[in-house]
PLY file of the C-alpha trace (Angstrom):
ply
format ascii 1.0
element vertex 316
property float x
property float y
property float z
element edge 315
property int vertex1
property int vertex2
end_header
0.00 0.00 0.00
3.15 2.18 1.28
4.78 2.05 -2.30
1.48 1.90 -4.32
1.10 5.55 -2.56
4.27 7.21 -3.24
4.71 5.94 -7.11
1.11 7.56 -7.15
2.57 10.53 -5.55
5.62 10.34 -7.81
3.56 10.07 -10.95
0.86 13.04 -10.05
4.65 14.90 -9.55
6.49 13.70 -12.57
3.24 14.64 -14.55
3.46 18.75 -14.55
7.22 18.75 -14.31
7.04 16.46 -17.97
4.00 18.44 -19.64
6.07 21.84 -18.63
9.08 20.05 -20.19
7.10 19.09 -23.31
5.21 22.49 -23.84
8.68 24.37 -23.14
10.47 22.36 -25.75
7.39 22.78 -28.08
7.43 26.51 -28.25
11.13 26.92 -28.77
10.72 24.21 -31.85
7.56 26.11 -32.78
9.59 29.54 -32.61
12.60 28.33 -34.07
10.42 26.73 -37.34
8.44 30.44 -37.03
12.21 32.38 -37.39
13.47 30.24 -39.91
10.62 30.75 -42.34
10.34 34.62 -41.30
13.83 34.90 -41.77
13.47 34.59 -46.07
10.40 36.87 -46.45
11.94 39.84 -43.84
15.04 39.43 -46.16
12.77 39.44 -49.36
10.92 42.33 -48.16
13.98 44.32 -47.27
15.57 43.39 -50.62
12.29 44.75 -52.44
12.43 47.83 -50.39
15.88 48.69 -50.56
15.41 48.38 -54.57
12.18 50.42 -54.01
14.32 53.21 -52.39
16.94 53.33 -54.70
14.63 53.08 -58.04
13.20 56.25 -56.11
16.33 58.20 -55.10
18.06 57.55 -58.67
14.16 59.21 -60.24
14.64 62.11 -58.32
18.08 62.49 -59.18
17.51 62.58 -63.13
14.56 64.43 -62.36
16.86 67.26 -60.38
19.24 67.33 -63.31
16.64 67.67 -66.14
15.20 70.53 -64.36
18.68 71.87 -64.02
19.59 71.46 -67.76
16.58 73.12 -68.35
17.10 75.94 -66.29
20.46 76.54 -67.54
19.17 76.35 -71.32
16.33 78.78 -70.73
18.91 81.48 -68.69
21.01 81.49 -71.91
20.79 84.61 -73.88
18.99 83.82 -77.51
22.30 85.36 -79.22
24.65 82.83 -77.77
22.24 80.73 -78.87
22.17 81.62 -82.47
25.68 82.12 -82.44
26.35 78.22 -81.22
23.63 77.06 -84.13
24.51 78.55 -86.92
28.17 77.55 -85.80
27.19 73.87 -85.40
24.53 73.86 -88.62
27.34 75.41 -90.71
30.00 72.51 -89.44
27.52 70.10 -90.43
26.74 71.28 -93.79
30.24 72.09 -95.13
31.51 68.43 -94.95
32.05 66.35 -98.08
32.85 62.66 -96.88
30.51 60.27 -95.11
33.11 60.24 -92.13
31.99 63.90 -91.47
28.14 63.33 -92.14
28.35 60.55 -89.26
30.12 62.90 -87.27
27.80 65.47 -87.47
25.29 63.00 -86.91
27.04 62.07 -83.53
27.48 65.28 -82.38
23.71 65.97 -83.46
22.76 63.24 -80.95
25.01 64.02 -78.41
23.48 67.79 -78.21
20.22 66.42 -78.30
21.28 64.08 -74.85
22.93 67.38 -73.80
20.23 69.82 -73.55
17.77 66.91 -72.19
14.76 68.12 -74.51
12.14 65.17 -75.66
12.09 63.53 -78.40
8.58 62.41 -79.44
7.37 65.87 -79.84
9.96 66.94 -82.41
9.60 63.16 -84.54
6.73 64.59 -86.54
8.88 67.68 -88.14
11.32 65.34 -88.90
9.02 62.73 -90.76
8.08 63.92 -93.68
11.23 64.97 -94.62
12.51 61.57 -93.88
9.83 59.94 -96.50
11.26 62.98 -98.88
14.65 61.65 -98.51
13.40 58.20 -99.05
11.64 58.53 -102.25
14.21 61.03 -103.58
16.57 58.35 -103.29
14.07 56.05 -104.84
13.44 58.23 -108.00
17.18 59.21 -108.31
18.72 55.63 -108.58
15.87 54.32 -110.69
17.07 54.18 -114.19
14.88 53.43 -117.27
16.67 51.10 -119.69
16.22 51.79 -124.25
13.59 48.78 -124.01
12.24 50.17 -121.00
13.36 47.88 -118.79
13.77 49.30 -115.25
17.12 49.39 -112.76
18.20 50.59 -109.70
21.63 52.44 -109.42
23.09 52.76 -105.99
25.50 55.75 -106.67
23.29 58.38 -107.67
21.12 56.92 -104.83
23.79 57.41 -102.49
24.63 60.65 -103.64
21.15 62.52 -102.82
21.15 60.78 -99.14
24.79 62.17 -98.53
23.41 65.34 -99.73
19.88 65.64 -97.81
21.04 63.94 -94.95
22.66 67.10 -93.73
19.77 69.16 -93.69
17.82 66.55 -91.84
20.49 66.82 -89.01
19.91 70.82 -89.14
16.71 70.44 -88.82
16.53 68.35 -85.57
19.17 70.63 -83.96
16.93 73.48 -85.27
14.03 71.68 -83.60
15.65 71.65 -80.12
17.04 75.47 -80.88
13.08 76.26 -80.76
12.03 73.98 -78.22
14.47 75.32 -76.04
14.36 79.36 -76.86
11.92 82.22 -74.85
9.58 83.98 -76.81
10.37 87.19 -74.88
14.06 86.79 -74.80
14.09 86.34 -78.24
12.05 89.14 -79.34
14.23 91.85 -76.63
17.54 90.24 -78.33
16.21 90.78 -82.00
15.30 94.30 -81.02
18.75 94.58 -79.33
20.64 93.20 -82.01
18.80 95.06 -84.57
18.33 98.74 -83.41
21.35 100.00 -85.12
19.32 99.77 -88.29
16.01 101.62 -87.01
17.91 104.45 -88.11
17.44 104.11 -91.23
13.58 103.83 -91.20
13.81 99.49 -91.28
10.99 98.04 -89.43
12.86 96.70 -86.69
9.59 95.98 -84.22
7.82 94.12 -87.03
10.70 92.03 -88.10
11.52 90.82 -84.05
8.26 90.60 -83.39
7.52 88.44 -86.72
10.50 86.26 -85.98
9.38 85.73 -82.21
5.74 85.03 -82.94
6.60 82.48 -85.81
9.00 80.75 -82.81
5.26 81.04 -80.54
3.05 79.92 -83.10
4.52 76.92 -84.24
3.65 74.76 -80.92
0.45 76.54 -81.04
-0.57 74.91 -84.12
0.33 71.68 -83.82
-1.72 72.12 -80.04
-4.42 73.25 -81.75
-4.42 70.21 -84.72
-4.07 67.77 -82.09
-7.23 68.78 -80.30
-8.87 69.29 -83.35
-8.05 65.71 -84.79
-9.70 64.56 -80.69
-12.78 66.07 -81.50
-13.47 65.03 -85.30
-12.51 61.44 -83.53
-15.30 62.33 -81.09
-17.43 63.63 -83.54
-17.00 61.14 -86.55
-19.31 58.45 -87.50
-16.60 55.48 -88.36
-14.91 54.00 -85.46
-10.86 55.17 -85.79
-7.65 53.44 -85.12
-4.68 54.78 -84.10
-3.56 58.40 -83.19
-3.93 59.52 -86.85
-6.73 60.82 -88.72
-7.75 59.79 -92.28
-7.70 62.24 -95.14
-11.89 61.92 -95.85
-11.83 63.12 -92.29
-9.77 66.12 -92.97
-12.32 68.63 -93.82
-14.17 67.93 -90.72
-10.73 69.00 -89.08
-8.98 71.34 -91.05
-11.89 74.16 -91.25
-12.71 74.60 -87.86
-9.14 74.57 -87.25
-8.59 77.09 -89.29
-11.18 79.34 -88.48
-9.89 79.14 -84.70
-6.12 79.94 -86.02
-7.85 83.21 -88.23
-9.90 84.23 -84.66
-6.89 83.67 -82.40
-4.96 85.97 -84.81
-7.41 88.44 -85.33
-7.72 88.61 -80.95
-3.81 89.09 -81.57
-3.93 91.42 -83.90
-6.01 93.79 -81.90
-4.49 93.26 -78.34
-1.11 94.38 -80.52
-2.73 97.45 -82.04
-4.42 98.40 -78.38
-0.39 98.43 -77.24
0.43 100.52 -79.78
2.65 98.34 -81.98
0.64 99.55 -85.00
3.50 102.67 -84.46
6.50 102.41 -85.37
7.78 105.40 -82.96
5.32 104.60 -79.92
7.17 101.32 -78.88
10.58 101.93 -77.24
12.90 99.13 -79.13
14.26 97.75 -75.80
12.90 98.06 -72.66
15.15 95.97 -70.65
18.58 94.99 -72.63
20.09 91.80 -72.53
23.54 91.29 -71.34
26.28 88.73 -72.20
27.06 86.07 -69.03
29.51 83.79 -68.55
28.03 81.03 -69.25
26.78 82.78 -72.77
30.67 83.42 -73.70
31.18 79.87 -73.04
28.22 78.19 -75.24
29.51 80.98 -77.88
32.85 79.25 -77.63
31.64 76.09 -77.62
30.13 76.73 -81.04
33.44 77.96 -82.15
35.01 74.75 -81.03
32.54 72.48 -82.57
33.11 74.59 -86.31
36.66 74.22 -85.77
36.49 70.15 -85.15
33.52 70.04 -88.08
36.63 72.11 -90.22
39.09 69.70 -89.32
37.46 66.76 -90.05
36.51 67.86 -93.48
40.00 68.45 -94.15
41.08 65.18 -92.98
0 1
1 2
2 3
3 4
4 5
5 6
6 7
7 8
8 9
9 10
10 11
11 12
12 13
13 14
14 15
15 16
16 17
17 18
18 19
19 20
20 21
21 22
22 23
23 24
24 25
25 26
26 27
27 28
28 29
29 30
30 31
31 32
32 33
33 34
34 35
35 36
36 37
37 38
38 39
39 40
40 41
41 42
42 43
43 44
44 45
45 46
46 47
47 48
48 49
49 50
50 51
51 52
52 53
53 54
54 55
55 56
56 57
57 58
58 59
59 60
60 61
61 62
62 63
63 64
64 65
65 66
66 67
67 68
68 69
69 70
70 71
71 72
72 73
73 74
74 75
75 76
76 77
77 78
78 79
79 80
80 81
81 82
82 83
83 84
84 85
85 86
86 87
87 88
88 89
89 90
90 91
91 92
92 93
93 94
94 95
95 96
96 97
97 98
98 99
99 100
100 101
101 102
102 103
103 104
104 105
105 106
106 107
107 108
108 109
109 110
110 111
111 112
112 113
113 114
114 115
115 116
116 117
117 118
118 119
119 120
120 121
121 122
122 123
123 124
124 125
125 126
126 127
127 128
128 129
129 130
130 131
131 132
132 133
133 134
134 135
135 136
136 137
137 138
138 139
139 140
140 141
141 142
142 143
143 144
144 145
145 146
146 147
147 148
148 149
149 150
150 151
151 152
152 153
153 154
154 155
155 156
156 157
157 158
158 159
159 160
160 161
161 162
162 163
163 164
164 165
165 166
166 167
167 168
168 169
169 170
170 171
171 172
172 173
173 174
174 175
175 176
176 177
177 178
178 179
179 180
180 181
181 182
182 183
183 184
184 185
185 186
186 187
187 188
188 189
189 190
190 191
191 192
192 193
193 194
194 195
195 196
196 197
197 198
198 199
199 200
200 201
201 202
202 203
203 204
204 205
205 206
206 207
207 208
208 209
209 210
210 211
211 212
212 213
213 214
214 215
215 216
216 217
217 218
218 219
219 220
220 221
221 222
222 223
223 224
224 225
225 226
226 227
227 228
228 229
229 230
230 231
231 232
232 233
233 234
234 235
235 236
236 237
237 238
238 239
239 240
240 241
241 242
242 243
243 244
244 245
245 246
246 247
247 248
248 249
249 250
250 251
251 252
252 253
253 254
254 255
255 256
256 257
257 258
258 259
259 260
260 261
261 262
262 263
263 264
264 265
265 266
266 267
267 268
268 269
269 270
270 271
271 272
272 273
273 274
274 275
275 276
276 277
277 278
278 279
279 280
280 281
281 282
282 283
283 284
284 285
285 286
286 287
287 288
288 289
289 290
290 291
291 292
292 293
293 294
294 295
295 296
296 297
297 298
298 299
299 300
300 301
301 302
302 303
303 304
304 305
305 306
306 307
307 308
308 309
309 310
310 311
311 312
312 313
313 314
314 315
């Protein structure tokens, strides 16, 4: 009876001391299993957020530096300007080998990295002359045989792409010159640069403030033919494809269009005559002049570098 009691009593104590033991072991298995399999997803999630942060930082970063290329572009003065395109059109246009016209074409691209200005909204200048070049090169190497049998001559070919390629390049760089100049800058340095002849009676007001308005209504009317082209879309009876319009559409588009470019010019017209521009003498020429900077004298003499190297390798 004695030792039926105390194994009893040993048992009911064993018991607790074995379950504690048990559960014990149990949650450090349990957490162990629970870090282990944590362990890969914190990592993961780190990993993604880490890339997250960095994808972020390194937007904000070219974001900081477009808006300071663009800030030094637009604090240029509009004759450094000119002076660095014509400079860099004329290098382009003077060379006579195809290891210049790939130059040019390099340099062409590089500017167009350099002054960080898009390049979808200039691609539809550049288009049609590209088909241009494309069938002139067509029609100049086709050759009709005595029995009118038809060839294709690559020289002559070749020759009118070496020879419209150039203007092609001036053209994009001539894109980015306009995309990148201020309507008010340019008209005060046309006036500036021009006043010397006012003296002898030349219309100097009308000729900056023709130049500067052609430079402001350009993106004006290709704003105003993309809207139009959205509403005949909206407006039009067949169902449309793409971003273009087709040409039995066009006189849906092109008259109202019109008739808003002839309204916006005529509000023009009038808020220039109620200034007083429709005087030659009532309009001081410059009202605040321009002056030369640093950093103008050193995109003039970048221009004068860039002729020099065009120069050089035409002479090669």
């Amino acid at each position: 009876g004695a030792a039926a009691a105390l194994a009893g009593a040993g048992a009911e104590g064993a018991a607790p001391a074995v379950a504690g033991t048990s559960a014990e072991g149990a949650a450090a298995a349990l957490a162990g299993a629970g870090a282990e399999s944590a362990a890969p997803a914190v990592a993961r999630a780190g990993a993604e957020g880490a890339a997250a942060a960095v994808a972020g930082a390194s937007a904000e970063c070219a974001a900081a530096e477009a808006s300071r290329r663009a800030q030094f572009i637009q604090s240029l003065d509009p004759r450094a300007q000119w002076i660095f395109y014509m400079l860099f059109s004329a290098g382009i246009l003077i060379q006579n080998d195809w290891l210049g016209l790939a130059a040019g074409a390099v340099a062409t691209a590089l500017l167009g990295f350099a002054v960080h200005i898009p390049v979808h909204p200039r691609i539809p200048f550049v288009i049609p002359f590209s088909v241009l070049i494309v069938i002139s090169c067509l029609l100049s190497g086709l050759h009709i045989g005595a029995k009118g049998s038809l060839s294709f001559d690559d020289v002559p070919a070749l020759e009118t792409l070496f020879r419209l390629l150039p203007i092609l390049l001036v053209m994009a760089v001539g894109g980015w010159y306009a995309a990148a100049s201020s309507f008010t800058k340019v008209n005060k340095a046309l006036q500036q640069t021009l006043a010397f002849f006012s003296r002898f009676k030349l219309p100097v007001e009308a000729i900056s403030l023709s130049a500067s308005l052609l430079l402001r209504f350009l993106p004006l009317i290709i704003k105003e033919t993309k809207r139009f082209v959205r509403i005949a879309k909206a407006r039009g009876k067949d169902a449309f494809t793409g971003k273009r319009i087709r040409l039995r559409h066009l006189p849906a588009m092109l008259i109202p269009m019109i008739i808003s470019l002839l309204q916006l010019a005529s509000e023009i017209s009038l808020a220039l005559q109620a200034r007083g521009y429709n005087q030659v003498t009532s309009v001081p020429l410059v009202r605040s002049k321009l002056r030369m900077s640093r950093n103008d004298w050193l995109v003039a003499a970048a221009g004068i570098t860039v002729f020099a190297a065009f120069y050089a390798i035409r002479m090669l």
